[in-house]
PALUM-780951 format. One record per atom (N, C-alpha, C): residue in one letter; atom name; x, y, z. Coordinates in nm, 2 decimals, padded with zeros to 4 digits. Example, Ala and Ser with C-alpha at 12.3 -4.5 7.8 and 13.67 -1.06 7.14 Angstrom:
<sites>
res->A	atom->N	px->01.32	py->-00.57	pz->00.78
res->A	atom->CA	px->01.23	py->-00.45	pz->00.78
res->A	atom->C	px->01.32	py->-00.33	pz->00.78
res->S	atom->N	px->01.28	py->-00.22	pz->00.71
res->S	atom->CA	px->01.37	py->-00.11	pz->00.71
res->S	atom->C	px->01.29	py->00.00	pz->00.79
</sites>
This chain:
<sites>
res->X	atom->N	px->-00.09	py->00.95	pz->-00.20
res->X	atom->CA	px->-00.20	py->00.90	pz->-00.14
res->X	atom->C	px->-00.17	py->00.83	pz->-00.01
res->X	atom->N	px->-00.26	py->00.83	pz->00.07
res->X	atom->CA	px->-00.24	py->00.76	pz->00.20
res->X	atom->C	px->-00.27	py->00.62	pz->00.18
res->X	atom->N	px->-00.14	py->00.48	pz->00.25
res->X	atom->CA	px->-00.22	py->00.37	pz->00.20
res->X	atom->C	px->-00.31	py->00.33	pz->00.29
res->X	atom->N	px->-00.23	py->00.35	pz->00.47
res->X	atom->CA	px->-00.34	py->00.35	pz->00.60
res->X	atom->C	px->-00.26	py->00.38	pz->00.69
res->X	atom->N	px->-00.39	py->00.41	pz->00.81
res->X	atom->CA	px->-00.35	py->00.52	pz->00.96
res->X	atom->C	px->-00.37	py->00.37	pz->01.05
res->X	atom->N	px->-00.33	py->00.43	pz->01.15
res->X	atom->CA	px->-00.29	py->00.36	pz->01.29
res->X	atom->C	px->-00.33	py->00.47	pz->01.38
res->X	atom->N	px->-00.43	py->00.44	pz->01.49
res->X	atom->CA	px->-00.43	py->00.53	pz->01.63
res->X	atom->C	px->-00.36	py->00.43	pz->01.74
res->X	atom->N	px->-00.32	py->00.49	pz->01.84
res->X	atom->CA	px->-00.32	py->00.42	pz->01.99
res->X	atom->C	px->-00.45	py->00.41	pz->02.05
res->X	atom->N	px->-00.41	py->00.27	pz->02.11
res->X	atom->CA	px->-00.54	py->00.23	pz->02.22
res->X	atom->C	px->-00.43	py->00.16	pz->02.34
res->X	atom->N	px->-00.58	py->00.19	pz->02.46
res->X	atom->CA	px->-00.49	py->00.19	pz->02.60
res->X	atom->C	px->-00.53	py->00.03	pz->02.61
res->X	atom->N	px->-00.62	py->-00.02	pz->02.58
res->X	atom->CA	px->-00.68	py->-00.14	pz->02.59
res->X	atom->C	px->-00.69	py->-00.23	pz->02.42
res->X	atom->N	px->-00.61	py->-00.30	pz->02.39
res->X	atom->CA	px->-00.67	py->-00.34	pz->02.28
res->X	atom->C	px->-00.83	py->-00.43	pz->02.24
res->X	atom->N	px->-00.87	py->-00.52	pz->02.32
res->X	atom->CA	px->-00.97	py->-00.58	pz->02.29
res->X	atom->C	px->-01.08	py->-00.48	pz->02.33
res->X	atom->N	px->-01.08	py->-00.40	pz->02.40
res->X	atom->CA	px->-01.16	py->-00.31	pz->02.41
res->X	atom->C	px->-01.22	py->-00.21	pz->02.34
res->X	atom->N	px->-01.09	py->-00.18	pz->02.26
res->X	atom->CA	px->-01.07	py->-00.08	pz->02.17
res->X	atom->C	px->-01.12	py->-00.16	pz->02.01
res->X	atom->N	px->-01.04	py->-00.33	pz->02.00
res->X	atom->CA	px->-01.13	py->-00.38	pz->01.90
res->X	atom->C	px->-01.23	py->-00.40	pz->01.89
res->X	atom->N	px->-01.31	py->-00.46	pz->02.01
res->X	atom->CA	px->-01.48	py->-00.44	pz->02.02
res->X	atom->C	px->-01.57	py->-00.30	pz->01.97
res->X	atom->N	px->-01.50	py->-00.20	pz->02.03
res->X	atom->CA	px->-01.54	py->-00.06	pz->02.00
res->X	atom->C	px->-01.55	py->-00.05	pz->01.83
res->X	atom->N	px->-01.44	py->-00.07	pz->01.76
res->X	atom->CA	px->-01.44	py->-00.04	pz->01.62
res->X	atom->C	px->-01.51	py->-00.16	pz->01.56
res->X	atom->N	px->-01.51	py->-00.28	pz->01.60
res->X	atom->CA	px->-01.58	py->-00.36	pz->01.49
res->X	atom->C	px->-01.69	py->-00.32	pz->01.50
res->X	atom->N	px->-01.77	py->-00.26	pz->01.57
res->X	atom->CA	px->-01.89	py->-00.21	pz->01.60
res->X	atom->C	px->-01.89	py->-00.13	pz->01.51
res->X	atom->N	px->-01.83	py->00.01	pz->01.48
res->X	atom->CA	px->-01.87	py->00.14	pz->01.48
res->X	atom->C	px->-01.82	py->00.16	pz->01.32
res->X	atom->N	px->-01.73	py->00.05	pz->01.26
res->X	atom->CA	px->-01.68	py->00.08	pz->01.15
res->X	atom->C	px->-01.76	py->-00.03	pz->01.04
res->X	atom->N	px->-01.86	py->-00.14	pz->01.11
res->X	atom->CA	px->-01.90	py->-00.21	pz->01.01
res->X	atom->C	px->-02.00	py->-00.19	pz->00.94
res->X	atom->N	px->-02.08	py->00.01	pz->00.98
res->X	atom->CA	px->-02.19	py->00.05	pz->00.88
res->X	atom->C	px->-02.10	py->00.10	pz->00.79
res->X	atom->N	px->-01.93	py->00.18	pz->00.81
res->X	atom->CA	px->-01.87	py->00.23	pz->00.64
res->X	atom->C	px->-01.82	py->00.08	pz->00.57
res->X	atom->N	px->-01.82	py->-00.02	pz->00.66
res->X	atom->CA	px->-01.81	py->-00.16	pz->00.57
res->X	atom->C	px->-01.65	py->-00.21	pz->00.58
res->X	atom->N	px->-01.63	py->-00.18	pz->00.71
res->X	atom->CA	px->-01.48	py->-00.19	pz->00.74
res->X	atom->C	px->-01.49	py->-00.34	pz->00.82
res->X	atom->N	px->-01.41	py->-00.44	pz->00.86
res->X	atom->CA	px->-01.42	py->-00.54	pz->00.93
res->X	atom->C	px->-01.28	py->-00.57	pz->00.92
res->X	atom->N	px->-01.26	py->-00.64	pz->01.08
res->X	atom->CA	px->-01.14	py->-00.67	pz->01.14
res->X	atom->C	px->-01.06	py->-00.81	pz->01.01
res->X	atom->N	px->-00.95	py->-00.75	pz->00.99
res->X	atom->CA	px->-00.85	py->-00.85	pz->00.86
res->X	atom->C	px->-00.76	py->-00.93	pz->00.94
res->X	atom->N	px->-00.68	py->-00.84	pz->01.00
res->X	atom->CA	px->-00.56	py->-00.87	pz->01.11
res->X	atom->C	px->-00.54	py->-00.87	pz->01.21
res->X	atom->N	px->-00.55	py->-00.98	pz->01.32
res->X	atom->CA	px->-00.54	py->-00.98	pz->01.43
res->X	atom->C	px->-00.43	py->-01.07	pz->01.48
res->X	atom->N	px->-00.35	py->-00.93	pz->01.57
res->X	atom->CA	px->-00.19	py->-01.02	pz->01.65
res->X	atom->C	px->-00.21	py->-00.96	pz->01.79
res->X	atom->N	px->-00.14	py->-01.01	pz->01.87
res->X	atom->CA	px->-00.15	py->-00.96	pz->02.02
res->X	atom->C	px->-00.13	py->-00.83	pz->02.05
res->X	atom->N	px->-00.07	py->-00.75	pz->01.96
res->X	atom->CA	px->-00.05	py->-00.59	pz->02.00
res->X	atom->C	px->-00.16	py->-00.50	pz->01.86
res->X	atom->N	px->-00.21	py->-00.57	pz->01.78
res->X	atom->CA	px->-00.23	py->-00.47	pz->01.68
res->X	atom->C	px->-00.38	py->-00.55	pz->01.59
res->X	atom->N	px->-00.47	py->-00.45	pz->01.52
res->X	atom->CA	px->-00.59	py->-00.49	pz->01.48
res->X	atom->C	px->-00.59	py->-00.40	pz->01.38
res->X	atom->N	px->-00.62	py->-00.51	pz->01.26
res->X	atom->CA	px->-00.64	py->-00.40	pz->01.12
res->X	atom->C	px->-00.74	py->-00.42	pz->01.05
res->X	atom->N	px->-00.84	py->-00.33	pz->01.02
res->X	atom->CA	px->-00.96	py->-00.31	pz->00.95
res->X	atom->C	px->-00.95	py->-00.29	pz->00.83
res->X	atom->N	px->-01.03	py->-00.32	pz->00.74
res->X	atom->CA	px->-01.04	py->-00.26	pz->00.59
res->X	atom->C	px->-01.20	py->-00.29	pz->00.52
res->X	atom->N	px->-01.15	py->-00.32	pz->00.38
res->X	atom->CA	px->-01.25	py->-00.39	pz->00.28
res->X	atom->C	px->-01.16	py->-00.50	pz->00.25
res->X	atom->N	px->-01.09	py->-00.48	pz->00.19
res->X	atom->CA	px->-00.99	py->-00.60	pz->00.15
res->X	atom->C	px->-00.88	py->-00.60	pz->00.23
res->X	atom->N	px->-00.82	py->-00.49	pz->00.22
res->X	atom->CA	px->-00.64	py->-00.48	pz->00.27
res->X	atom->C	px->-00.67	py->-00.41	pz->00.41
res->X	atom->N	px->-00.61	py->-00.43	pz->00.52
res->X	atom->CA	px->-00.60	py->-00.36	pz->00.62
res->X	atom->C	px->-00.53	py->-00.17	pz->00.59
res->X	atom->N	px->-00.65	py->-00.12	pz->00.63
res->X	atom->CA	px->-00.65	py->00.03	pz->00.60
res->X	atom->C	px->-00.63	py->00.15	pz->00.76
res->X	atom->N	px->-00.70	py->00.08	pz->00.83
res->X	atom->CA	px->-00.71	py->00.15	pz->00.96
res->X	atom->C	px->-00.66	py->00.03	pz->01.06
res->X	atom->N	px->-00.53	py->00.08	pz->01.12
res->X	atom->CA	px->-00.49	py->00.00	pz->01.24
res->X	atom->C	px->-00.50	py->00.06	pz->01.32
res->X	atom->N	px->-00.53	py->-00.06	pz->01.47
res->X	atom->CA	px->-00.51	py->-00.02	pz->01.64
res->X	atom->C	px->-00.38	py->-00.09	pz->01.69
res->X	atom->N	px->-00.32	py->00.02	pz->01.76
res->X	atom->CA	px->-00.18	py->-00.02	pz->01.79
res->X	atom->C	px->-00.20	py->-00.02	pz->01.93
res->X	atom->N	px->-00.17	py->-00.12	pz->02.03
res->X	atom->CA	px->-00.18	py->-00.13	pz->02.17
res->X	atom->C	px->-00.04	py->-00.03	pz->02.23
res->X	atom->N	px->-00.07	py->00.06	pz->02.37
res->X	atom->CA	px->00.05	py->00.09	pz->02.38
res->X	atom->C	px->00.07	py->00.13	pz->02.52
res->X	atom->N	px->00.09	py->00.03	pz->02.59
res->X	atom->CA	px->00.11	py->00.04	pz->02.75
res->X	atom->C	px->00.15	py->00.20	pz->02.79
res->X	atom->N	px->00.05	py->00.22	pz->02.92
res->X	atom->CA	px->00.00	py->00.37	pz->02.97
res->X	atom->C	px->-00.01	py->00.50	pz->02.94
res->X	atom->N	px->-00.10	py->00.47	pz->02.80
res->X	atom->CA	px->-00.09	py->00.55	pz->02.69
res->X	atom->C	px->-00.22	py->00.62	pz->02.81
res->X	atom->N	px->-00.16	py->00.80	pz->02.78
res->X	atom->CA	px->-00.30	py->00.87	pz->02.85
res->X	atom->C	px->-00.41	py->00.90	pz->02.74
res->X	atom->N	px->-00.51	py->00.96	pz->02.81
res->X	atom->CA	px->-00.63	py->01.01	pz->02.70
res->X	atom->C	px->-00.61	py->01.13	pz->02.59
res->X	atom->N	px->-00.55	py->01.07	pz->02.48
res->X	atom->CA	px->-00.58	py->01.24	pz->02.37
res->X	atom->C	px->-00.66	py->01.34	pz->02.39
res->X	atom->N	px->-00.59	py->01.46	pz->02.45
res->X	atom->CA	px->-00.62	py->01.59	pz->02.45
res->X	atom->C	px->-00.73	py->01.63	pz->02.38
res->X	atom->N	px->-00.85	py->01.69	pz->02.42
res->X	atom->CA	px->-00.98	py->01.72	pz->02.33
res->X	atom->C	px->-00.92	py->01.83	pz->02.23
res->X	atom->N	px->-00.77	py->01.89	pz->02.27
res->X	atom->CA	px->-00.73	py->02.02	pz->02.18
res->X	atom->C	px->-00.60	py->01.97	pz->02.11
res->X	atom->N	px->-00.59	py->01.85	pz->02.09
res->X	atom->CA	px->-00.47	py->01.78	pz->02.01
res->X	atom->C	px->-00.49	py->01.82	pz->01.86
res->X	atom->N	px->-00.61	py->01.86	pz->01.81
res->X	atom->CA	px->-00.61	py->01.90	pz->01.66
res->X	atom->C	px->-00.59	py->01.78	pz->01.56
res->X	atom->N	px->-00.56	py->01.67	pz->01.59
res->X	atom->CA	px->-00.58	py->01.57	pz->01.52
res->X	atom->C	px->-00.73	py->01.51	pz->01.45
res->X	atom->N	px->-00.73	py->01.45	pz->01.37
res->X	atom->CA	px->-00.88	py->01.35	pz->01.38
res->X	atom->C	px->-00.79	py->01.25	pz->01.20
res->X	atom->N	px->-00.91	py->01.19	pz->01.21
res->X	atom->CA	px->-00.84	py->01.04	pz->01.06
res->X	atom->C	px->-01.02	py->01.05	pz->01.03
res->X	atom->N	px->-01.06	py->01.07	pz->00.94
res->X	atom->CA	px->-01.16	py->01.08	pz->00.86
res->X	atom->C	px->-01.18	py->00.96	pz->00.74
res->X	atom->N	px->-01.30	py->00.88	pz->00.77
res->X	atom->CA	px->-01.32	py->00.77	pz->00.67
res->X	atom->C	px->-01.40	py->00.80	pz->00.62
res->X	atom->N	px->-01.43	py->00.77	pz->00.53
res->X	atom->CA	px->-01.60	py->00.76	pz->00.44
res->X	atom->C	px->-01.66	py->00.65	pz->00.41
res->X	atom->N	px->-01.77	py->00.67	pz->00.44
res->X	atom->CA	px->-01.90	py->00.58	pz->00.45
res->X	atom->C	px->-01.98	py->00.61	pz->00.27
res->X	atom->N	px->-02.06	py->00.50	pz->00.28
res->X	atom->CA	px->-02.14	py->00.45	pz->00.13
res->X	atom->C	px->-02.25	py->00.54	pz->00.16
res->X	atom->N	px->-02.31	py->00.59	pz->00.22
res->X	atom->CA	px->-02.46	py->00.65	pz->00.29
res->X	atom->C	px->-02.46	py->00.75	pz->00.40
res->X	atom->N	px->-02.57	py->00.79	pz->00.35
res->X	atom->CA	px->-02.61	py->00.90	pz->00.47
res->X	atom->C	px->-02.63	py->00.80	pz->00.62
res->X	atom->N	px->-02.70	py->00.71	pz->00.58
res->X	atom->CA	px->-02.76	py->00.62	pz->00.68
res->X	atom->C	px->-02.61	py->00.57	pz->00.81
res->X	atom->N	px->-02.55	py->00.54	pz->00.74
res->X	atom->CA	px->-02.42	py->00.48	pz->00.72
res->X	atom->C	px->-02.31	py->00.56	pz->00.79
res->X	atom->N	px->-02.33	py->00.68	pz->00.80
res->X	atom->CA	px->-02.30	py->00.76	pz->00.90
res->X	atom->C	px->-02.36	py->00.77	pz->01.02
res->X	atom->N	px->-02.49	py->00.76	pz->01.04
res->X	atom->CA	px->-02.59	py->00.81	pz->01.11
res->X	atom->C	px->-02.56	py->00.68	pz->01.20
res->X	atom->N	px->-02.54	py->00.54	pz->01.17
res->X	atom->CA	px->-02.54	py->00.43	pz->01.21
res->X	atom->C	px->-02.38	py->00.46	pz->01.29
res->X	atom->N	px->-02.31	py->00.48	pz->01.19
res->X	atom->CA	px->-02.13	py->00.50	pz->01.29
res->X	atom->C	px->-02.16	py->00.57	pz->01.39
res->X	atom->N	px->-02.22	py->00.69	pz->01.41
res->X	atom->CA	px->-02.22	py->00.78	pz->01.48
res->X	atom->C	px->-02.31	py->00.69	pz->01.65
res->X	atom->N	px->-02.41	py->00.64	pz->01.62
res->X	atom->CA	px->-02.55	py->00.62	pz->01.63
res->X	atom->C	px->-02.43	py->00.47	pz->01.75
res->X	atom->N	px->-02.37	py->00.42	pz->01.68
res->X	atom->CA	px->-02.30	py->00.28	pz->01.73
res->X	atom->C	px->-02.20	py->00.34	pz->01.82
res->X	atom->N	px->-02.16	py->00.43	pz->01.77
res->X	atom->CA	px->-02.02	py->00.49	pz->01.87
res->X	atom->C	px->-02.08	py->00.51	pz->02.01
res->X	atom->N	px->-02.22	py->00.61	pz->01.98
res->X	atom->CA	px->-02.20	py->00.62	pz->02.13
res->X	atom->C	px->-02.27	py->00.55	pz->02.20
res->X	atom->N	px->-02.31	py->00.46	pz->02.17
res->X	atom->CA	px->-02.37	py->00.30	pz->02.26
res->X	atom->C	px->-02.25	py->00.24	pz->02.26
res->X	atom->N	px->-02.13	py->00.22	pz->02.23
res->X	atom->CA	px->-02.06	py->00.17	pz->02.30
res->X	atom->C	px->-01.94	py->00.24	pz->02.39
res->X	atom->N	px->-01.97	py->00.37	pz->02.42
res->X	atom->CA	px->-01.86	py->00.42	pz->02.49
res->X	atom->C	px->-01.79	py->00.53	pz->02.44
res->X	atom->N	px->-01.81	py->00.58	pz->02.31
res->X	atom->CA	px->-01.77	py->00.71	pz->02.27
res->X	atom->C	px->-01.83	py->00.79	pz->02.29
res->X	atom->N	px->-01.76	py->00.93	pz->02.28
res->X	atom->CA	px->-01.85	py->01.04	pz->02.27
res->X	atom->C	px->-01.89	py->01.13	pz->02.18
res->X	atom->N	px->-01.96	py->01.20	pz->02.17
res->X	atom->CA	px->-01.98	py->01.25	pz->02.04
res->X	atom->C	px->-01.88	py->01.40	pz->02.02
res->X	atom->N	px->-01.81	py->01.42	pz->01.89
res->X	atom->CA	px->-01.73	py->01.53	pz->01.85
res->X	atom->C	px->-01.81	py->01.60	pz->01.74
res->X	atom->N	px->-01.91	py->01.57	pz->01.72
res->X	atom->CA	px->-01.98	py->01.62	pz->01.65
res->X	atom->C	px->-02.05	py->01.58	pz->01.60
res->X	atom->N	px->-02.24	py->01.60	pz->01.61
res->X	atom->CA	px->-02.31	py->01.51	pz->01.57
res->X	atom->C	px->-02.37	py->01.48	pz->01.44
res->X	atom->N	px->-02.45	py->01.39	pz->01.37
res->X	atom->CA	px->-02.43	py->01.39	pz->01.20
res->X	atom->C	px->-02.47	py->01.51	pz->01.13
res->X	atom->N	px->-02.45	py->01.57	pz->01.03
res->X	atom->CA	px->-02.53	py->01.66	pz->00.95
res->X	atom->C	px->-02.42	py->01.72	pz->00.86
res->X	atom->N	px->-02.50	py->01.79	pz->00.78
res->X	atom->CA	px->-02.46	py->01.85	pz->00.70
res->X	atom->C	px->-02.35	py->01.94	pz->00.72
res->X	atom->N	px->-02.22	py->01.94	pz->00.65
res->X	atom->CA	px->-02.14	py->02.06	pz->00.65
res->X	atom->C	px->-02.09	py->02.08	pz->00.53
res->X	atom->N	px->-02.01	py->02.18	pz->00.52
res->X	atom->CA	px->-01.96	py->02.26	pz->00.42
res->X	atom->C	px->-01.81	py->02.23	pz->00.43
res->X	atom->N	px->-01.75	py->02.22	pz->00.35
res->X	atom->CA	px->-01.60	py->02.14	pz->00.35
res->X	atom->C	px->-01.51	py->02.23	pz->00.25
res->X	atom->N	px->-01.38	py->02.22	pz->00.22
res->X	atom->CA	px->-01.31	py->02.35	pz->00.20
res->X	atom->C	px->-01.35	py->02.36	pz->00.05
res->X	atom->N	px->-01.41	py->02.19	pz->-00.02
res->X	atom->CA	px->-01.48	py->02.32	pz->-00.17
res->X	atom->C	px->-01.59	py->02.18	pz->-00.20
res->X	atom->N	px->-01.63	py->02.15	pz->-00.12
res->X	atom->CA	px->-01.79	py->02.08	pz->-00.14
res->X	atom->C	px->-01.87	py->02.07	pz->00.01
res->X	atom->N	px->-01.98	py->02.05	pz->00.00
res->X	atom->CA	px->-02.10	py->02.01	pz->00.10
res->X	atom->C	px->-02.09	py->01.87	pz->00.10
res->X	atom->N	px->-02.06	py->01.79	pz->00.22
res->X	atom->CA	px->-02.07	py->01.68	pz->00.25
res->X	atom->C	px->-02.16	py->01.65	pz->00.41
res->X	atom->N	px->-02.19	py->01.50	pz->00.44
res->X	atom->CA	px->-02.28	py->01.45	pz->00.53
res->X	atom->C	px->-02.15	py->01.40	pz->00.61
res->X	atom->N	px->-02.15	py->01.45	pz->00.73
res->X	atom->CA	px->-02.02	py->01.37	pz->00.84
res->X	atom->C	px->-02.11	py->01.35	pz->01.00
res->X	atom->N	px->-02.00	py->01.32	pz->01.06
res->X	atom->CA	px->-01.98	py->01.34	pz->01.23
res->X	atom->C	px->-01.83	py->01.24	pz->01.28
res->X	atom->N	px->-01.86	py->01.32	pz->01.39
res->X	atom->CA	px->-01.74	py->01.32	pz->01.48
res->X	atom->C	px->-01.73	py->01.25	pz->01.61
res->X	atom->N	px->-01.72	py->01.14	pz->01.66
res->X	atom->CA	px->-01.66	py->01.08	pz->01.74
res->X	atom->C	px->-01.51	py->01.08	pz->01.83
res->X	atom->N	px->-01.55	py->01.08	pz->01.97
res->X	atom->CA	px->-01.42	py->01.09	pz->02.02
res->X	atom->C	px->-01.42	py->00.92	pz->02.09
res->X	atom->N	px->-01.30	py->00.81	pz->02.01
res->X	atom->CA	px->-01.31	py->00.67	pz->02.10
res->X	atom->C	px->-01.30	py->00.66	pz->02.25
res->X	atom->N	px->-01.28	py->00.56	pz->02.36
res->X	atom->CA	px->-01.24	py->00.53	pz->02.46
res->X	atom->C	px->-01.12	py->00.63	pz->02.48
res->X	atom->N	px->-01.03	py->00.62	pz->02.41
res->X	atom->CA	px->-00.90	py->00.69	pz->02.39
res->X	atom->C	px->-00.86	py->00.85	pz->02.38
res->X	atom->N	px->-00.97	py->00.89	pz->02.33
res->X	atom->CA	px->-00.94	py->01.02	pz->02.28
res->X	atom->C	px->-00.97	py->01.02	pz->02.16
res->X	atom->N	px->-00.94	py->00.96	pz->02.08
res->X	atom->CA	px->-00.90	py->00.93	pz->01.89
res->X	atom->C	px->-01.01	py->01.00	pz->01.85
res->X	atom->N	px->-01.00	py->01.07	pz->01.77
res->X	atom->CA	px->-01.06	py->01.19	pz->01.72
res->X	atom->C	px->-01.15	py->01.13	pz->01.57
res->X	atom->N	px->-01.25	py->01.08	pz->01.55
res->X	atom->CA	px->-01.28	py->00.99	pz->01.42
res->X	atom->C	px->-01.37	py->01.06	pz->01.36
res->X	atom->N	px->-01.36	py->01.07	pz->01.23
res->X	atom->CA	px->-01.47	py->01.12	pz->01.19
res->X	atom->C	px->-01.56	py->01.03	pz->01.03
res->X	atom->N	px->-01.61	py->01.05	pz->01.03
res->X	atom->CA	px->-01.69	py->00.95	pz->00.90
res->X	atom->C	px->-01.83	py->01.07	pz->00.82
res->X	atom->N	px->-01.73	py->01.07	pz->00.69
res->X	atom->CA	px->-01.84	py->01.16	pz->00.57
res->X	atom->C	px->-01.86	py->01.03	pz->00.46
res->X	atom->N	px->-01.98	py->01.11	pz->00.39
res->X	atom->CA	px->-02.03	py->01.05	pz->00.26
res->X	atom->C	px->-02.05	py->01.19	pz->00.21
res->X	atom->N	px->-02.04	py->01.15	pz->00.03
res->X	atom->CA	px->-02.07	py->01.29	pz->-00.04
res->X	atom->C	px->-02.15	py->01.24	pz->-00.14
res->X	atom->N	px->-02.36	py->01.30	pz->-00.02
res->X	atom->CA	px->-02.42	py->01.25	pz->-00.14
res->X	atom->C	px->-02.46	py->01.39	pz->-00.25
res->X	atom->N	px->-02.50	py->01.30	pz->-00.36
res->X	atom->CA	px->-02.57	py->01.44	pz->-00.43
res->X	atom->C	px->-02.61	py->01.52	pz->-00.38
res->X	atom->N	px->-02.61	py->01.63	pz->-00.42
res->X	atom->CA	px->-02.68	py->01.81	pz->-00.36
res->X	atom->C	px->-02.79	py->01.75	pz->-00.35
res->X	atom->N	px->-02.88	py->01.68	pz->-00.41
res->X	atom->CA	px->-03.04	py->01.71	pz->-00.38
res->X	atom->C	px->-03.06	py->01.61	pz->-00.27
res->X	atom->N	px->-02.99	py->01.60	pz->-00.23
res->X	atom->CA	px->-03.00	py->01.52	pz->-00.11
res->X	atom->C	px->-02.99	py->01.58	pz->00.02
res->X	atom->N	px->-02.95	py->01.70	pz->00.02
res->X	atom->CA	px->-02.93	py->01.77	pz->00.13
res->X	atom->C	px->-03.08	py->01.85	pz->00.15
res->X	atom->N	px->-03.07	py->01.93	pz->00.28
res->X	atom->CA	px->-03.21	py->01.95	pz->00.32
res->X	atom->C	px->-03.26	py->02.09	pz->00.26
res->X	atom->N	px->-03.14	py->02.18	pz->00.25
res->X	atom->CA	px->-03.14	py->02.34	pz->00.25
res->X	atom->C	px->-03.05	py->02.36	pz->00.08
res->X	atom->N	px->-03.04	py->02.45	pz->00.03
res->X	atom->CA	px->-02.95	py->02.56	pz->-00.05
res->X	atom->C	px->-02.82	py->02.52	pz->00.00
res->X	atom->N	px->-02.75	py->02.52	pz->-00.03
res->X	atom->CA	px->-02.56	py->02.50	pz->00.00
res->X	atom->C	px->-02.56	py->02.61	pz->-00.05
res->X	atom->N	px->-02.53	py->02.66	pz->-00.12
res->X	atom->CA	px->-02.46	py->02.81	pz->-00.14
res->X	atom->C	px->-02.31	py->02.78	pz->-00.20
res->X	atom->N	px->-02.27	py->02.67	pz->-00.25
res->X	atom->CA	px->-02.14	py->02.61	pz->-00.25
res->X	atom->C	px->-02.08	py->02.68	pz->-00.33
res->X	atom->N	px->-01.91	py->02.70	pz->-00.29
res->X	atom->CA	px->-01.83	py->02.80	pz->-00.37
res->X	atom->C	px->-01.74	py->02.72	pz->-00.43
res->X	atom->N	px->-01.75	py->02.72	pz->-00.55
res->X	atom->CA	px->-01.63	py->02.64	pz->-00.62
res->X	atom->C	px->-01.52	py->02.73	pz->-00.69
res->X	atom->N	px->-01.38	py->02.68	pz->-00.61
res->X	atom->CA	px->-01.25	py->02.80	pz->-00.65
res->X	atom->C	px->-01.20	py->02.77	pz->-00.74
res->X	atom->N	px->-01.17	py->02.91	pz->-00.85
res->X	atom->CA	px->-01.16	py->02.92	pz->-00.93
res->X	atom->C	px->-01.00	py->02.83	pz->-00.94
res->X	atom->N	px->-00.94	py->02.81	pz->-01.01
res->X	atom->CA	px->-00.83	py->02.68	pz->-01.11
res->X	atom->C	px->-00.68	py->02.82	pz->-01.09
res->X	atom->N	px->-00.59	py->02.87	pz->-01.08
res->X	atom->CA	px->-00.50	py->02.99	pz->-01.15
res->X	atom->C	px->-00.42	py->02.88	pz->-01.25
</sites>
């Protein structure tokens, strides 16, 4: 299991302002704070910002992203909703998708930096708007 990620940021206070914002509808808030580095969690720092002098902007075709999960549909809609009021862009906006063997609620943020973010919740099926059609693979 993963215990926690780290992105680069070009600016750190910049970059922490941005996430206390955008991470405190999945219920993440700043734990650790030192002059080069900011760690988020619930309890334990899970997601760090690592500062890193003339760091350029992540390639939109880097293929990376760090995916959190949020408690709510809302809760996404809010990450998403907060990102881009303070300077992100959107990588994909909230809704429904199909994932390699469930239907989940996400979107996609690109930070100040590039950083590729994304934030799901996996509510009940009857929660979705349409039929999923969901394929569940068989076990060998």
């Amino acid at each position: 299991m993963i215990d926690h990620v780290s992105v680069p940021v070009s600016d750190l206070q910049k970059s922490a302002d941005f996430y206390t914002k955008i991470l405190d509808p999945l219920g993440l808030s700043p734990l650790t704070k030192r002059p080069t580095t900011w760690g988020f969690g619930k309890r334990y720092p899970e997601f760090w910002l690592n500062v890193r002098e003339g760091l350029l902007r992540a390639p939109d075709i880097s293929g990376h992203h760090i995916c959190l999960r949020g408690p709510s549909i809302q809760s996404i809609e809010n990450f998403y909703r907060m990102a881009l009021e303070s300077g992100g862009t959107c990588g994909g906006e909230p809704g429904e998708r199909q994932g390699a063997m469930t239907l989940y609620f996400g979107a996609f943020i690109l930070d100040p930096d590039g950083n590729r973010i994304e934030a799901v919740t996996f509510p009940p099926k009857t929660d979705f708007q349409k039929p999923t059609g969901i394929t569940v693979f068989p076990k060998n």
